[in-house]
LUMMIGU-820014 format. One record per residue (C-alpha): residue in one letter; residue number from 0; y, z, x. Coordinates in nm, 3 decimals. Example, Ala and Ser with C-alpha at 12.3 -4.5 7.8 and 13.67 -1.06 7.14 Angstrom:
! LUMMIGU-820014
NODE  residuo  num  Y  Z  X
NODE  a  0  -0.450  0.780  1.230
NODE  s  1  -0.106  0.714  1.367
***
This chain:
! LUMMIGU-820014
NODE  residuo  num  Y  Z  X
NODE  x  0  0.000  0.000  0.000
NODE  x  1  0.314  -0.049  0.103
NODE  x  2  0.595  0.043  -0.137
NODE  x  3  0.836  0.236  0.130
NODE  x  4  0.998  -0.053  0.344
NODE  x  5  1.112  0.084  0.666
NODE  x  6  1.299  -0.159  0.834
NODE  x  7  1.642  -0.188  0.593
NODE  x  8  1.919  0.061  0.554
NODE  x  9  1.789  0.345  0.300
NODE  x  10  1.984  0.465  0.011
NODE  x  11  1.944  0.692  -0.227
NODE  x  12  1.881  0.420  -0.523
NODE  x  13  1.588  0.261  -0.272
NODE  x  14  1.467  0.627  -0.219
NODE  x  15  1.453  0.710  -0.647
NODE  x  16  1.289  0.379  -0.706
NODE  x  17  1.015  0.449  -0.391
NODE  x  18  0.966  0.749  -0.593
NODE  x  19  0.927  0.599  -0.930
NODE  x  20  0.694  0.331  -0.820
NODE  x  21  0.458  0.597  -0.606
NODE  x  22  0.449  0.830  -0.913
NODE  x  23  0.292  0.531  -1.120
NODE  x  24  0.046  0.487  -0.863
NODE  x  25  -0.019  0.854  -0.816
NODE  x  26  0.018  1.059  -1.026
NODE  x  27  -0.100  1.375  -0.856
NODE  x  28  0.239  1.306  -0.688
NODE  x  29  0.433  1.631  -0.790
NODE  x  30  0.867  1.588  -0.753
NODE  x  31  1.156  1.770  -0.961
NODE  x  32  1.490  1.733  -0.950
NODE  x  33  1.651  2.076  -0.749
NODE  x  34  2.015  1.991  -0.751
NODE  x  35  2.316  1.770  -0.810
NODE  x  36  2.514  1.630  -0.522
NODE  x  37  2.902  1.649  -0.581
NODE  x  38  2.869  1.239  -0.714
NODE  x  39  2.633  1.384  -0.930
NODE  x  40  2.282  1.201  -0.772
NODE  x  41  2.009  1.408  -0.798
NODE  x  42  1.823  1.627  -0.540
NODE  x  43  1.450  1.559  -0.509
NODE  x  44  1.199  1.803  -0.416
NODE  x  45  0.832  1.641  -0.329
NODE  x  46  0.542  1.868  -0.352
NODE  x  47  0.196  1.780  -0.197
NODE  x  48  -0.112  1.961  -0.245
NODE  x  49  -0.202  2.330  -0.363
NODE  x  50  -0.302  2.515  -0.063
NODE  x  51  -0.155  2.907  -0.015
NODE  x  52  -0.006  2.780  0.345
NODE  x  53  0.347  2.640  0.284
NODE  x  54  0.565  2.437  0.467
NODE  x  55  0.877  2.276  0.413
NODE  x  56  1.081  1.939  0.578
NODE  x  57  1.404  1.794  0.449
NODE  x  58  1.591  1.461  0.533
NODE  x  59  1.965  1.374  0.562
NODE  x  60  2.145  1.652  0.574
NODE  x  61  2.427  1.474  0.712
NODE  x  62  2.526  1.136  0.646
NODE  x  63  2.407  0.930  1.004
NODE  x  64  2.092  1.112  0.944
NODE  x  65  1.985  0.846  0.674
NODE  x  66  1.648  0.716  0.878
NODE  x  67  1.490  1.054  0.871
NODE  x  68  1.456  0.975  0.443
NODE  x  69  1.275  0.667  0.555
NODE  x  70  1.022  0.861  0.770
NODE  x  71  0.928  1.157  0.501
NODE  x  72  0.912  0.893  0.241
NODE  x  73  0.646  0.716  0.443
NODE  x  74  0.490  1.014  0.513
NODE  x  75  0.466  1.090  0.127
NODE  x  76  0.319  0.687  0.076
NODE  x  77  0.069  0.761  0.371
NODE  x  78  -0.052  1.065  0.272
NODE  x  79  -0.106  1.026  -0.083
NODE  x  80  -0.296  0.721  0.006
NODE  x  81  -0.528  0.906  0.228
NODE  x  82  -0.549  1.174  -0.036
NODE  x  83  -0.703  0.863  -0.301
NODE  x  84  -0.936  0.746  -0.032
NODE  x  85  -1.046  1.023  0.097
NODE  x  86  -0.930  0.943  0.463
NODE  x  87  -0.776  1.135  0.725
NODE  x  88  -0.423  1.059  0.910
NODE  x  89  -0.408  1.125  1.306
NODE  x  90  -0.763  1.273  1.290
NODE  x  91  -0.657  1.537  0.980
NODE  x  92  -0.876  1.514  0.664
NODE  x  93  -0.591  1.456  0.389
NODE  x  94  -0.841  1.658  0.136
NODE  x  95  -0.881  1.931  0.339
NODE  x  96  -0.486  1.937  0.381
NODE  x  97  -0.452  1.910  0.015
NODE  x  98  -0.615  2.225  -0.091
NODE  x  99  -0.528  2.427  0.220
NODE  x  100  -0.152  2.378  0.190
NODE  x  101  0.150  2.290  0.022
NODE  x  102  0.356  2.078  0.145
NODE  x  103  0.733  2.091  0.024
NODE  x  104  0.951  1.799  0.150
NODE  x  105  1.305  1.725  0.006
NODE  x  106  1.357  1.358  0.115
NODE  x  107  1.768  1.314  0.087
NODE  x  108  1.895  1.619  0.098
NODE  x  109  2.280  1.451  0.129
NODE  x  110  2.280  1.133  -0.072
NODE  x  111  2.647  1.097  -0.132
NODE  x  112  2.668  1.096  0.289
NODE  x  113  2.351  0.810  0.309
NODE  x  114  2.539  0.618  0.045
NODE  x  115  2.858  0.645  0.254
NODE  x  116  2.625  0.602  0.595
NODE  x  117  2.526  0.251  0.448
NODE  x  118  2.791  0.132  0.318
NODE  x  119  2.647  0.167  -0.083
NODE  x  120  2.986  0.387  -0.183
NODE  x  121  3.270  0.173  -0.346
NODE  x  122  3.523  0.171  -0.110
NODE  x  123  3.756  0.248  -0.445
NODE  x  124  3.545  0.505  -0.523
NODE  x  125  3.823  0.830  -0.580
NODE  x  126  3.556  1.061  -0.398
NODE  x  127  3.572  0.831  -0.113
NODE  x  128  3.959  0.835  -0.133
NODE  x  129  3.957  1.215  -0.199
NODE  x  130  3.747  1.296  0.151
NODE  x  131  3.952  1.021  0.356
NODE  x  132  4.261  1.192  0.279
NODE  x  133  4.043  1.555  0.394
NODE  x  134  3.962  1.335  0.678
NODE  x  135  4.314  1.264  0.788
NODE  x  136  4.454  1.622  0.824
NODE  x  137  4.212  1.623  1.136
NODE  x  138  4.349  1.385  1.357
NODE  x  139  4.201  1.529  1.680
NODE  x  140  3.834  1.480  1.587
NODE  x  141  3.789  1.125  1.735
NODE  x  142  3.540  0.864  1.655
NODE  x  143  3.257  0.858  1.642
NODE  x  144  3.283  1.192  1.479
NODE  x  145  3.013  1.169  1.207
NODE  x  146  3.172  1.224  0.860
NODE  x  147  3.508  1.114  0.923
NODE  x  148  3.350  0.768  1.106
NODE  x  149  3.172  0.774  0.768
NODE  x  150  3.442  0.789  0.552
NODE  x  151  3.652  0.539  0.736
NODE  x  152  3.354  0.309  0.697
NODE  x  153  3.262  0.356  1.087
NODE  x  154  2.920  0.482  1.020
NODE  x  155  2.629  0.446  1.285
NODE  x  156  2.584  0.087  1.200
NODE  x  157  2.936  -0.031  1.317
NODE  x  158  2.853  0.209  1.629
NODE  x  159  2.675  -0.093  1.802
NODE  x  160  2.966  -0.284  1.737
NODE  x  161  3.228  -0.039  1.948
NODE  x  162  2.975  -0.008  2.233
NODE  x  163  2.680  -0.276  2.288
NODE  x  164  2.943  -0.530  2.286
***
């Protein structure tokens, strides 16, 4: 299967339909909405098995961050395809996994600063033009400075640009 594409810039409307289309294809798959960013996206949380030992990874925190989405996400594809057929990943039975652990993952924990990261934010947008105007009462935090590059639409992508060139 291969539903999570992992060579294009991820956003948060790639990452909810990823989710949607793994849920129809397993349904074991186990993910509630936690939160509200301040553009009012919702916060996914991803469980994975039922085991007593828990552990917990999150994605994106901030904004440049966006590629670590694309590698949990995978991880969630991967592993729930092991789970259905009963195969292992890097030697680890998936079943065994499964009903020794839970496994908490929260995939985009920032989607407002992916969105603005890849360029997917209106550049009318009024929160956009709200946290530019934040971003210009700090003059002395120069580029690339990671949420001010953001807003000013200098994100990691245009970072090639400034240097490799």
């Amino acid at each position: 299967m291969n539903i999570v594409t992992t060579n294009t810039n991820y956003t948060y409307s790639l990452m909810v339909d990823n989710l949607v289309s793994l849920k129809k294809i397993y349904p074991f798959l186990d993910f509630n909405i936690v939160g509200k960013s301040v553009l009012e996206k919702n916060i996914y949380a991803i469980k994975l098995g039922n085991g007593p030992n828990n552990v917990f990874y999150s994605a994106s925190i901030h904004a440049n961050e966006w590629i670590t989405s694309i590698v949990l996400m995978k991880f969630i594809e991967d592993y729930c395809e092991a789970y259905t057929k009963n195969s292992s990943l890097l030697g680890y039975s998936i079943k065994d996994i499964f009903h020794s652990s839970s496994i908490y993952l929260m995939p985009m924990v920032n989607p407002d600063g992916v969105d603005l990261a890849t360029g997917s934010i209106s550049s009318s947008s009024p929160y956009l033009k709200n946290a530019l105007a934040i971003s210009e009462q700090f003059p002395n935090i120069p580029f690339p400075s990671g949420w001010k590059a953001n807003i000013r639409g200098e994100s990691l992508i245009n970072f090639h640009l400034y240097f490799l060139n």
